[in-house]
N, C-alpha and C positions, 0 to 999 in steps of 0.2 A: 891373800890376806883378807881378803872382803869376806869368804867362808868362814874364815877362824872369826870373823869378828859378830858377824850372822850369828854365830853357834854359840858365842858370850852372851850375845842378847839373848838368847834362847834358853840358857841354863839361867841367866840372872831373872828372867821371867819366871821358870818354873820354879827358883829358888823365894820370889815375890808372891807365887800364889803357895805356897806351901807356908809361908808366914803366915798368908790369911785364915788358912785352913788350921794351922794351930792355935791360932784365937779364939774359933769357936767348938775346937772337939774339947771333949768334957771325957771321951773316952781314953781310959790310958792308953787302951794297947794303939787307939788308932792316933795318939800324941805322939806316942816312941814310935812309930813305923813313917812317922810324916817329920819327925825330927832325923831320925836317922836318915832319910831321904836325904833332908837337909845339909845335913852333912857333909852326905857324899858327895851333892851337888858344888856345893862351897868350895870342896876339897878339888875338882877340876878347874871349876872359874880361876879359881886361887892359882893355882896349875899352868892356866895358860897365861895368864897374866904374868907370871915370873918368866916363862919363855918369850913373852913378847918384849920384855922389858931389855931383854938380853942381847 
């Protein structure tokens, strides 16, 4: 359980620095590629978080 939990911190980290990183891009293509990141990332956290609940 300590791995799974390690690994949330890890995706909500890199989901923290892709916030910052869409603050300051001005470029579209490099907004949609650090949003869609976003996303994907969320889409796991989210993920494990429903399995752990369970």
């Amino acid at each position: 359980m300590d791995n799974k939990n390690a690994a949330m911190a890890r995706l909500q980290q890199s989901i923290d620095a892709i916030n910052k990183r869409l603050a300051i891009d001005s470029n579209d293509l490099d907004y949609e590629t650090h949003l869609r990141q976003k996303r994907q990332l969320q889409q796991i956290l989210d993920r494990m978080k429903a399995g752990e609940q369970k």
